[in-house]
N, C-alpha and C positions, 0 to 999 in steps of 0.2 A: 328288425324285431329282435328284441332278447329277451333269453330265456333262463329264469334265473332256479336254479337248484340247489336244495339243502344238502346236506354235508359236502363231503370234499368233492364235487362234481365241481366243473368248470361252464363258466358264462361267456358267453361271449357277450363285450364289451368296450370303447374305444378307451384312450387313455387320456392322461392328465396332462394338463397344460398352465404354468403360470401364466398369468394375464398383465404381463405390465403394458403400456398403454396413456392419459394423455390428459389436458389440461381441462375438456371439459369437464365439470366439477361435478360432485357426486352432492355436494352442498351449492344452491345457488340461492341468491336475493331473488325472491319472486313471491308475488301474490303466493296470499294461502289460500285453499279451498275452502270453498263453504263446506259446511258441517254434512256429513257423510249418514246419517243414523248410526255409524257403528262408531262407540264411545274410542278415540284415538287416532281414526281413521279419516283421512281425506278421502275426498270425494272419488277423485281416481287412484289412490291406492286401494278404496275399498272397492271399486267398477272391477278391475288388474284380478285381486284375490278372490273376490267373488265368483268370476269367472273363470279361473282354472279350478277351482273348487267343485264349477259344474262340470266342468270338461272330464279332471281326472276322478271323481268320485262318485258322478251322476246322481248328485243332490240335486234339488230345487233352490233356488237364488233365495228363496225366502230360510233353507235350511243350511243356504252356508253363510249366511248372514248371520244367524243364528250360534255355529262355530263358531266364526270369528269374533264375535260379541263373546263369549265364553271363555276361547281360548286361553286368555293370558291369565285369569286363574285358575284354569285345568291346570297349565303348565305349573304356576306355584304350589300347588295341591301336591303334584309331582314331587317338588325340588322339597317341601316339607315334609312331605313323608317318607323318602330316603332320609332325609336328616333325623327326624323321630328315631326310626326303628331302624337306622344303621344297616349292621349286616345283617340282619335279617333279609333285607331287600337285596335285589338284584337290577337296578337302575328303574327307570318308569318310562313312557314315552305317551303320544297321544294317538288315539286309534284316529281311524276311518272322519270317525263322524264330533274328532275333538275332546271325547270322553278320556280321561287322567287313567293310564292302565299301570299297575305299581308289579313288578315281579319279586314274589316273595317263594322263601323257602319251606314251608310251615304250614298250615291249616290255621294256627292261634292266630299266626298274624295277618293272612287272609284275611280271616275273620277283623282284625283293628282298620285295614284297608279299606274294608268294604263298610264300615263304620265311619268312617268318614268319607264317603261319597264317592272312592273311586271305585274300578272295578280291580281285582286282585286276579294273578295268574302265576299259578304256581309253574316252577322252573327246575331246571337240575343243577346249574352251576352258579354259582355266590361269585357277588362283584368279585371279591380276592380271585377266584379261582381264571376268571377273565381275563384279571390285571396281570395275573400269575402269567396266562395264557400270551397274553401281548406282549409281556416281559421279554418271556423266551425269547418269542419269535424276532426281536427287537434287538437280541443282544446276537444274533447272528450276524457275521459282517456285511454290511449293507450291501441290498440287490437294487442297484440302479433301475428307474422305473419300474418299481412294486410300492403298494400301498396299503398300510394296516389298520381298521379301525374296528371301533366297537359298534357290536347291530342290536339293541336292546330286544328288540321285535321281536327276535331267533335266539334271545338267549348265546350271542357266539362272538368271538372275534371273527372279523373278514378280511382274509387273506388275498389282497388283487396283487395279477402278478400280466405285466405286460409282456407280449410277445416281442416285444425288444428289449426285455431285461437284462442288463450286464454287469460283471463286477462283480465281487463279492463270491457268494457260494448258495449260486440259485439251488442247484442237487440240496445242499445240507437246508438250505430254506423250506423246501418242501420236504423232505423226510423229518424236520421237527414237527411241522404242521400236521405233518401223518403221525408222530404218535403223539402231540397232543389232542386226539380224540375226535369227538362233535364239539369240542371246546372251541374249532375250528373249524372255519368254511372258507376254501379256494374259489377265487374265481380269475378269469382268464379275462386279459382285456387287450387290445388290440393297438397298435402305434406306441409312440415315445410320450414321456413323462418329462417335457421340458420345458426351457426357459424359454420365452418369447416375446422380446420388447419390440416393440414395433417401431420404426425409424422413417425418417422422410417427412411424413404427413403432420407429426405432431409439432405443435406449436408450445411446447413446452419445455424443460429443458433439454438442451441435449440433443434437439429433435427423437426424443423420446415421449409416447402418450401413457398415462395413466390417468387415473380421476381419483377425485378428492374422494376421502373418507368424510371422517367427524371431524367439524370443528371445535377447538378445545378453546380451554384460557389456564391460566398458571401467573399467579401474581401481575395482572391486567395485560399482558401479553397474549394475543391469541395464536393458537398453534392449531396444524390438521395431523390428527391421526393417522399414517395410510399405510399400503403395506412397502412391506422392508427390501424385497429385491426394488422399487421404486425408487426408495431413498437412499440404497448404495448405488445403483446406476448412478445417480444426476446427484452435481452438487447445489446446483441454482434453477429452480424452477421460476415462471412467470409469474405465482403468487410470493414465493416467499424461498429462501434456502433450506435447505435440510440439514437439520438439527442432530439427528441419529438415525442409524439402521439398527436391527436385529432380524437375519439371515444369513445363513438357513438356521436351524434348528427352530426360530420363531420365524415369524414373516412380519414384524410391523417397525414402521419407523415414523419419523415425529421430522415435517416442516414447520418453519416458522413463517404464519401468517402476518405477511408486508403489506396486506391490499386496503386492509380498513373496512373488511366485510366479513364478517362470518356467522352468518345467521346459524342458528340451531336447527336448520332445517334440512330436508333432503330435495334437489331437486328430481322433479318428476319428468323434465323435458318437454310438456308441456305452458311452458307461465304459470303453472304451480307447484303449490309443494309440499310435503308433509312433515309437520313438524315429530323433533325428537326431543321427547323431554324426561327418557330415564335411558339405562342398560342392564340387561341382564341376560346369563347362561341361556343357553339355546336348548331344546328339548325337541327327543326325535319327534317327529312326527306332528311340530309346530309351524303352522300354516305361517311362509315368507315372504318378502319381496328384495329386490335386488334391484338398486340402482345403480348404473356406471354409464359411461360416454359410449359405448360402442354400441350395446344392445338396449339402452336405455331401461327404462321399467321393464321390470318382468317379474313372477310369481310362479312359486312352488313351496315344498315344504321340507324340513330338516330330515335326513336319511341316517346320518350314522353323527359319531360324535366323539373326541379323543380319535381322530384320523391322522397315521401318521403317513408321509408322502416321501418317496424318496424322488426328488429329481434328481439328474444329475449333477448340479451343485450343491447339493447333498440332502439328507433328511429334514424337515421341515414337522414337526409335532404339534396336537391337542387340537385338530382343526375341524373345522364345522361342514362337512358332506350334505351338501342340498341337491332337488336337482332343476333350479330354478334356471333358465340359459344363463350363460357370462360366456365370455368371446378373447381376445387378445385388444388391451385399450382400457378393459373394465377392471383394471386393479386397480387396489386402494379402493372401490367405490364398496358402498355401504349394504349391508344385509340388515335388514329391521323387519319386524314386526311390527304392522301400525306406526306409533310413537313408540317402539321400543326398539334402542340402535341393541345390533347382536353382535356382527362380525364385519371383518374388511376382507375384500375380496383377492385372494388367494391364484388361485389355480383351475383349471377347468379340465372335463372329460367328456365325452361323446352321452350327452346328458343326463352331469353331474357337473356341478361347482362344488370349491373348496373354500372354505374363510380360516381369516384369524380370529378366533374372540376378541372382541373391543375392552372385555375387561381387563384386559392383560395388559395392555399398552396401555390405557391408560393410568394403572398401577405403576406400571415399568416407568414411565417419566412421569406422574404426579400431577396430569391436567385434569380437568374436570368438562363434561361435556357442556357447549354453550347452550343457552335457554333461548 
């Protein structure tokens, strides 16, 4: 059990883990599901989210069916109304039950928030003062296993700092955090923040597993998205070679798909699958799912967002904090929403997962997700 407290109190917490891992695919050819009622959703990705929606929120199946039907324009509501009214606002995330909550500084702009259908909550620190906030704490010389993100929810940066933290100048790390204010909140997390490819078992390169992200294309050539300590470990996988890496600082890298398959779909591990036919930015507190070879499907929802990770092969930045399972095996595999790819699979903690945004990569090398 943990127990989580506001300002600089400390959590107890486990810690972070990169997931590389193995060839069965995050993408597979397989039957699609029959239509699900929930517009984008297959059948068992919406059974998956449905279900922890009753577990952790103690809705009714018919009320989180109801979210997830909503969701993906809550969340654009969200990413719209930051962009309207700029700094005015202080990020947005989605409550409990899906509803678009915008943090603003103001009563005027409240008031335009709540004019367009979200709910509005006023707050004490402005994005800048956050950014400021993580700044700081970012340009002190890096504390091996500690990790920094943003928690829209509390209005705060979150400072995790593991009890095997080394390197760097853990002392100066927490006395910045102490007087940058309630701007910050410590928490304490438990074990190492490290690298973890698993060997032996995988049939992929290297005897190295991980799993497929997104299938791409790029001037009729099809490529997989995945993440980046994957594609510096191995030069040759069983689909295809790797094309680039970018790690640490980012985590995604780019193979090139040899097999003659690469459906736009996610497998489910079941003989189906859900297809993906956009991408876009993640928002807290956006109902997920997460597929990869190890733990197969599973479902939760977006926790923090701009998380930066320091393993020890160094810092890793802008990542996506869920706490859906992922295991060692499940990198590179794929974080979506319904039909909407989000992230590749990162890193893991005593539950919490970590992603790359999918928009980044495929910006960084210029593919476009397959349909």
């Amino acid at each position: 059990m943990r127990k989580i407290v506001t300002g600089r109190r400390f959590v107890a917490r486990s810690a972070i883990t990169l997931l590389a891992g193995a060839t069965a695919a995050g993408f597979l050819a397989a039957p699609v599901a029959s239509a699900s009622g929930i517009d984008g959703y297959s059948t068992e990705v919406a059974k998956s989210a449905v279900a922890e929606l009753v577990a952790s929120e103690g809705v009714s199946r018919a009320e989180a069916a109801e979210i997830l039907r909503t969701q993906d324009a809550n969340a654009r509501t969200v990413s719209r109304l930051g962009e309207e009214l700029g700094d005015r606002t202080a990020g947005g995330y989605l409550d409990a039950k899906g509803k678009p909550v915008v943090n603003v500084l103001d009563a005027a702009t409240a008031e335009r928030v709540r004019a367009s259908g979200a709910e509005a909550k006023l707050v004490r620190h402005s994005t800048q003062a956050l950014a400021s906030a993580q700044s700081t704490l970012e340009s002190v010389p890096a504390v091996t296993h500690t990790s920094i993100g943003l928690d829209p929810k509390t209005n705060q940066v979150v400072l995790s700092v593991s009890d095997a933290a080394t390197g760097g100048d853990l002392a100066g790390l927490l006395r910045t955090a102490d007087r940058l204010g309630d701007r910050v909140r410590v928490e304490r997390v438990t074990g190492e923040m490290r690298l973890a490819i698993y060997n032996g078992e995988a049939i992929t390169g290297g005897g190295t597993r991980c799993s497929v992200g997104f299938n791409t294309n790029k001037g009729g050539q099809n490529y997989i998205v995945d993440a980046g300590h994957c594609t510096r470990a191995v030069s040759q996988w069983n689909v295809g070679p790797s094309q680039g890496a970018s790690f640490p600082t980012n985590d995604y890298g780019l193979i090139r798909n040899t097999t003659g398959s690469a459906p736009g779909a996610v497998s489910l591990y079941n003989g189906s699958t859900q297809k993906i036919s956009s991408h876009a930015p993640a928002t807290v507190g956006q109902r997920i799912q997460k597929s990869g070879s190890t733990t197969r499907l599973t479902s939760g929802s977006v926790q923090r967002l701009n998380v930066t990770v320091n393993y020890s092969e160094g810092a890793v930045h802008e990542l996506i904090q869920t706490n859906a399972l992922a295991n060692p095996g499940d990198s590179g595999g794929c974080l979506f929403s319904g039909s909407v790819g989000l992230g590749i699979t990162s890193g893991k903690g005593s539950g919490t997962s970590y992603y790359q945004p999918v928009a980044e990569a495929l910006s960084a090398y210029g593919v476009t997700l397959n349909n």
